[in-house]
Kinemage of the C-alpha trace (Angstrom):
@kinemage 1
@onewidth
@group {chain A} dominant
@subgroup {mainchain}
@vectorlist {calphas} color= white
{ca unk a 1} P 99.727 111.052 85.238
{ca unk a 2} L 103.179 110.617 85.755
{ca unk a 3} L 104.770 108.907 88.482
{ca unk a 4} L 108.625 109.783 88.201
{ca unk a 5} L 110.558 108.941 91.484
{ca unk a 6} L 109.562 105.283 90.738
{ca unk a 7} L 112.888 103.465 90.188
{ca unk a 8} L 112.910 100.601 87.878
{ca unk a 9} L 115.311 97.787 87.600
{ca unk a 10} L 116.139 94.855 85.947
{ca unk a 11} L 114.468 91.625 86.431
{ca unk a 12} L 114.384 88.926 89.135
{ca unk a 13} L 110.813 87.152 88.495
{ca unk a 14} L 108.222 87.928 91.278
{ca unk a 15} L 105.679 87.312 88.912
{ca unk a 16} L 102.892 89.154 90.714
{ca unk a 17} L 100.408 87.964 87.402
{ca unk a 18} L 98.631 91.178 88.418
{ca unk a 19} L 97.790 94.380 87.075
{ca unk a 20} L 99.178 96.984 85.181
{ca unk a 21} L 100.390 100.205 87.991
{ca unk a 22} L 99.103 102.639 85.171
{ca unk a 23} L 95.801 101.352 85.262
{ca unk a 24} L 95.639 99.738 88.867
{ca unk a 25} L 97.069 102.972 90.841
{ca unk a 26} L 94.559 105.461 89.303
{ca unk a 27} L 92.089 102.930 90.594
{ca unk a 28} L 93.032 103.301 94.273
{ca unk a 29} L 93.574 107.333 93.661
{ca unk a 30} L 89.551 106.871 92.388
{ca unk a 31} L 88.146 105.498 95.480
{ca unk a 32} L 90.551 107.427 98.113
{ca unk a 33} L 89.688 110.747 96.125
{ca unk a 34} L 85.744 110.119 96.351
{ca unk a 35} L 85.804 110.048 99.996
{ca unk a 36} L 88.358 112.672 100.125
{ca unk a 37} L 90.597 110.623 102.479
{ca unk a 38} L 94.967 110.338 102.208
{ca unk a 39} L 96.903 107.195 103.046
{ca unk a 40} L 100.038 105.087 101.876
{ca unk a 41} L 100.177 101.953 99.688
{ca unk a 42} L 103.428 99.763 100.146
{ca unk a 43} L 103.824 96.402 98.059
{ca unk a 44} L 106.260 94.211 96.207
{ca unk a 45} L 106.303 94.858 92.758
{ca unk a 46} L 108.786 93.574 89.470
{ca unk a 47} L 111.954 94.504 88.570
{ca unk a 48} L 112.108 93.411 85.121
{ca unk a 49} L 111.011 96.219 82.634
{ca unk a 50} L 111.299 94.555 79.586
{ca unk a 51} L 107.948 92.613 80.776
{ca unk a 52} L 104.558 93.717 80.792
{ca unk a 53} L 104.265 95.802 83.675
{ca unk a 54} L 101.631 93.229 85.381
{ca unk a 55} L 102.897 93.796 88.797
{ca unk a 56} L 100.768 95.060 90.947
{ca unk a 57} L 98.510 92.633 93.266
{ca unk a 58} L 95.382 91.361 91.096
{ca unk a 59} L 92.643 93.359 91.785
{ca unk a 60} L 88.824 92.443 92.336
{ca unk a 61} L 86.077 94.041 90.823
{ca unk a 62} L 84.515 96.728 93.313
{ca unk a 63} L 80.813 95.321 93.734
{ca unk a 64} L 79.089 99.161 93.564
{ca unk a 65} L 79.036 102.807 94.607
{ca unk a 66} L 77.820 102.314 98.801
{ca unk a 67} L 79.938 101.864 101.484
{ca unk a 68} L 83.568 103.184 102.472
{ca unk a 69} L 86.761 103.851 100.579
{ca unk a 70} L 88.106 101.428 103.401
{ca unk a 71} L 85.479 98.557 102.775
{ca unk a 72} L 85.799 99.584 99.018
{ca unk a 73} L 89.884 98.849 99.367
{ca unk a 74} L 89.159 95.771 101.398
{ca unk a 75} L 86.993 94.267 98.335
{ca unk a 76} L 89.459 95.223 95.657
{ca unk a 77} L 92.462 93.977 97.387
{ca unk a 78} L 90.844 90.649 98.691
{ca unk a 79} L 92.813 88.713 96.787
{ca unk a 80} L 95.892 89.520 97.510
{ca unk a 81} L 96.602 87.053 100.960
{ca unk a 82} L 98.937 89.118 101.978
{ca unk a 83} L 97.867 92.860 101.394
{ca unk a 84} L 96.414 94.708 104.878
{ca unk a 85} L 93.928 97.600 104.357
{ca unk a 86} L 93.546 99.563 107.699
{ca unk a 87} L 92.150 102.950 108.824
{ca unk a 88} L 94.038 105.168 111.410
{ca unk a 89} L 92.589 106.651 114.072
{ca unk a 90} L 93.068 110.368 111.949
{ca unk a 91} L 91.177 108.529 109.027
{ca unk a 92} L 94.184 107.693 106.560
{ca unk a 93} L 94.053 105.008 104.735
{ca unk a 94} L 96.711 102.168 105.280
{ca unk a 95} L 97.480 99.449 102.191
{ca unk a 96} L 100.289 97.388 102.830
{ca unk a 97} L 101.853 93.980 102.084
{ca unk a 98} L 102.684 92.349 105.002
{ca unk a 99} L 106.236 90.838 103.591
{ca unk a 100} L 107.398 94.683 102.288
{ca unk a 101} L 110.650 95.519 104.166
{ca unk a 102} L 109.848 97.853 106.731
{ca unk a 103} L 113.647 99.579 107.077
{ca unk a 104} L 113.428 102.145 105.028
{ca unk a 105} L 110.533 103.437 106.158
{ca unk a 106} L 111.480 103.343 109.868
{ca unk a 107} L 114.363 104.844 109.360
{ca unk a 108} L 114.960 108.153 111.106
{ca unk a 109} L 116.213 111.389 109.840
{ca unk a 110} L 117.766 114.195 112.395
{ca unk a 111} L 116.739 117.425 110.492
{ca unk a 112} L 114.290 118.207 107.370
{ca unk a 113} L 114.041 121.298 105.822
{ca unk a 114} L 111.297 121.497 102.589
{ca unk a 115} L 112.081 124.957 100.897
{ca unk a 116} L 109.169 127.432 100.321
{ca unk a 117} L 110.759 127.330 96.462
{ca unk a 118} L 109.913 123.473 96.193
{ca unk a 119} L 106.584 123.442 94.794
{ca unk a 120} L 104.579 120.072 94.342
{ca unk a 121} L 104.548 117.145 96.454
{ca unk a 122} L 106.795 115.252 94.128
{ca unk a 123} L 109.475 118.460 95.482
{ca unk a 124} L 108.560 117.636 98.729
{ca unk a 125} L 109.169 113.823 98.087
{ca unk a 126} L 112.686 114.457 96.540
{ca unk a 127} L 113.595 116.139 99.665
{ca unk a 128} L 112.816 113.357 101.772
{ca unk a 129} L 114.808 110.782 99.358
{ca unk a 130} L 118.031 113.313 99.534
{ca unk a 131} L 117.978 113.557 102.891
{ca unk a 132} L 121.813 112.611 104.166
{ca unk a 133} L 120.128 109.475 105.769
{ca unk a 134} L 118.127 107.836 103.142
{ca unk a 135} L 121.032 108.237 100.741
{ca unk a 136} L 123.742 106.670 103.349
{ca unk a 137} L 121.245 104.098 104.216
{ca unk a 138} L 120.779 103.228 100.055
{ca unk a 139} L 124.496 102.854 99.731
{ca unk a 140} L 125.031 100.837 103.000
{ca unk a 141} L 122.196 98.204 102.060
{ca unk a 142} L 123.645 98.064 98.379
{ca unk a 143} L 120.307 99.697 96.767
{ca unk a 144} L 120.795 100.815 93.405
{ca unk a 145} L 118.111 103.186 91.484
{ca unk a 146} L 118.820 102.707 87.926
{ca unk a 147} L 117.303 106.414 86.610
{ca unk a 148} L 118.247 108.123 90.223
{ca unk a 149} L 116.405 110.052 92.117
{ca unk a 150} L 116.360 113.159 89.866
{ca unk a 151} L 114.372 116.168 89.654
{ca unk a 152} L 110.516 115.044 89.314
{ca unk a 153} L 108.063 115.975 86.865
{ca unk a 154} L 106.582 119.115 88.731
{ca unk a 155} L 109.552 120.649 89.347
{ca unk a 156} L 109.080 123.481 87.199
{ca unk a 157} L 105.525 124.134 88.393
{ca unk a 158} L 105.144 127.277 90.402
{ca unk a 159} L 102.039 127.177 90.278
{ca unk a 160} L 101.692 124.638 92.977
{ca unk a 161} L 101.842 124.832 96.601
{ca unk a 162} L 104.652 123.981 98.264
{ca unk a 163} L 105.667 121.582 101.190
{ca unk a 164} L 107.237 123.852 104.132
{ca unk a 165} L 108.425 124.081 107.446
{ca unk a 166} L 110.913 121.649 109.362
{ca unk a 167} L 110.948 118.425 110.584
{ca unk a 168} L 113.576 116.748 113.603
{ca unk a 169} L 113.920 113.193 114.236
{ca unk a 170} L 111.356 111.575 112.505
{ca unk a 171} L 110.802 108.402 110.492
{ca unk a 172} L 110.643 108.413 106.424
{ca unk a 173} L 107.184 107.285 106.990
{ca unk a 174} L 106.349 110.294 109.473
{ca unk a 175} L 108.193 112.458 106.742
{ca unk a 176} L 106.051 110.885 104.015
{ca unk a 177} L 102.561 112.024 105.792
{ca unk a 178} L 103.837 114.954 106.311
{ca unk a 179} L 103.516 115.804 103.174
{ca unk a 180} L 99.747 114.911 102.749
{ca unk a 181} L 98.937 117.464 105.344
{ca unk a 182} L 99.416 119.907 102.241
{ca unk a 183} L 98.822 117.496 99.339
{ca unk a 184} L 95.772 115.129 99.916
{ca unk a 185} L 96.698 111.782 98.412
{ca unk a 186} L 98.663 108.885 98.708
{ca unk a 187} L 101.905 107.628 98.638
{ca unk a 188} L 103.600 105.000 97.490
{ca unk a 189} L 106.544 102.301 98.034
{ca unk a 190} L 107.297 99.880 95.891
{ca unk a 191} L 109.965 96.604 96.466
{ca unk a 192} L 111.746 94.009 94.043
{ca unk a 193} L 115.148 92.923 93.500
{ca unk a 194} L 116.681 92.061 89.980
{ca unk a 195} L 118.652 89.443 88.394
{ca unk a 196} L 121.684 90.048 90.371
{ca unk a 197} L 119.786 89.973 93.763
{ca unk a 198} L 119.907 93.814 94.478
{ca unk a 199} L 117.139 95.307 96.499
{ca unk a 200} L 115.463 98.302 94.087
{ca unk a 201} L 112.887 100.533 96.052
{ca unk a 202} L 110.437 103.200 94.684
{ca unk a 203} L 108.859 105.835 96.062
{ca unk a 204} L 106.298 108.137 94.170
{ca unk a 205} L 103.207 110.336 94.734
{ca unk a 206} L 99.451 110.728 93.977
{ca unk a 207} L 97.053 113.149 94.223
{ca unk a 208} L 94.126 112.938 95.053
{ca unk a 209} L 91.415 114.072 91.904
{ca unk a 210} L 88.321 116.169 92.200
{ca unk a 211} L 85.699 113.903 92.035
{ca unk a 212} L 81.765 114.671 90.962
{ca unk a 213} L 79.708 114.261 93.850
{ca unk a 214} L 77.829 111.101 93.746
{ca unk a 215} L 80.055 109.149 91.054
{ca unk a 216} L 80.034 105.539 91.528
{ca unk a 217} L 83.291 103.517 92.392
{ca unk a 218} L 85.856 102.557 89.591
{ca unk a 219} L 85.688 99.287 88.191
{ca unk a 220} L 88.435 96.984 88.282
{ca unk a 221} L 88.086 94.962 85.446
């Protein structure tokens, strides 16, 4: 599964002394793809890559198969003092950090167009991120991606639906849902800042699986 708008930098030590995002994000995608239910995760994560890539909150062990995805979230996040796990009213799932810079995502963008020719979500996504806003707003508040926001893994994939229509003065966030109206999931927004103080931010994009009726929750550890 491959998660390639996520922009990595190097190093300031939040030392998060959590999980692995390989193995902890499949874990949420699990549990929100059981109940068949979208949402957003936003968190502070580590900008040093040439560390184990620990750096998602620690997660608790899900105690069975009954219950919610929300009350299921609630229980694997619990240890994480600062991590919220809310339900809209529309049923999407909410996961965020209290402390995660909110800027970004409130920031509005005039006009959105997502071509019929952009298939995937991660198309869609790359949209939003080239959008004349986002990009003036990276350079104003001296964010850096170190790979850039290049062409994601799905690119080539015709195959998949794509994101369309037009969107007029709406948030990042609001563009970000948008997107799960076609592509049940979640999305995801990442924080750190390196060595050098410089904010890095990442964005990427999950899917949610087809899961067999009846399977029981995903452990965490």
């Amino acid at each position: 599964m491959a998660l390639p708008l996520f922009l990595v930098g190097s190093c300031l030590s939040q030392d998060k002394r959590g999980v692995d995002q390989t193995v902890a994000l499949p874990l949420v995608q699990k549990i929100l793809s059981g109940a068949q239910i979208s949402g957003s995760l936003e968190y502070w994560g580590v900008c040093d890559i040439s560390k184990p890539r620990s750096e998602f909150p620690e997660l608790r062990p899900v105690s069975g198969r009954e219950g919610s995805a929300l009350g299921a979230l609630q229980e694997m996040f619990a240890d994480d003092a600062k991590m919220r796990v809310t339900q809209d009213s529309d049923g999407r799932i909410r996961m965020v950090e209290t402390d995660v810079p909110q800027d970004l995502l409130e920031l509005r963008i005039h006009h959105l167009s997502f071509l019929s020719e952009y298939h995937g979500p991660r198309m869609a996504l790359m949209a939003i991120l080239r959008s004349q806003e986002v990009m003036q707003f990276i350079t104003d508040h001296n964010i850096v991606p170190k790979e850039g926001w290049g062409l994601p893994s799905d690119a080539g994939f015709i195959h998949k639906p794509s994101v369309t229509g037009e969107l007029n003065d709406v948030t990042v966030a609001q563009a970000l849902d948008y997107i799960l109206q076609t592509f049940p999931g979640f999305w995801v927004y990442q924080n750190c800042y390196d060595r050098e103080g410089k904010r890095r931010v990442s964005f990427g994009f999950l899917d949610n699986i087809p899961v067999v009726s009846g399977s029981p929750l995903p452990k965490t550890k």
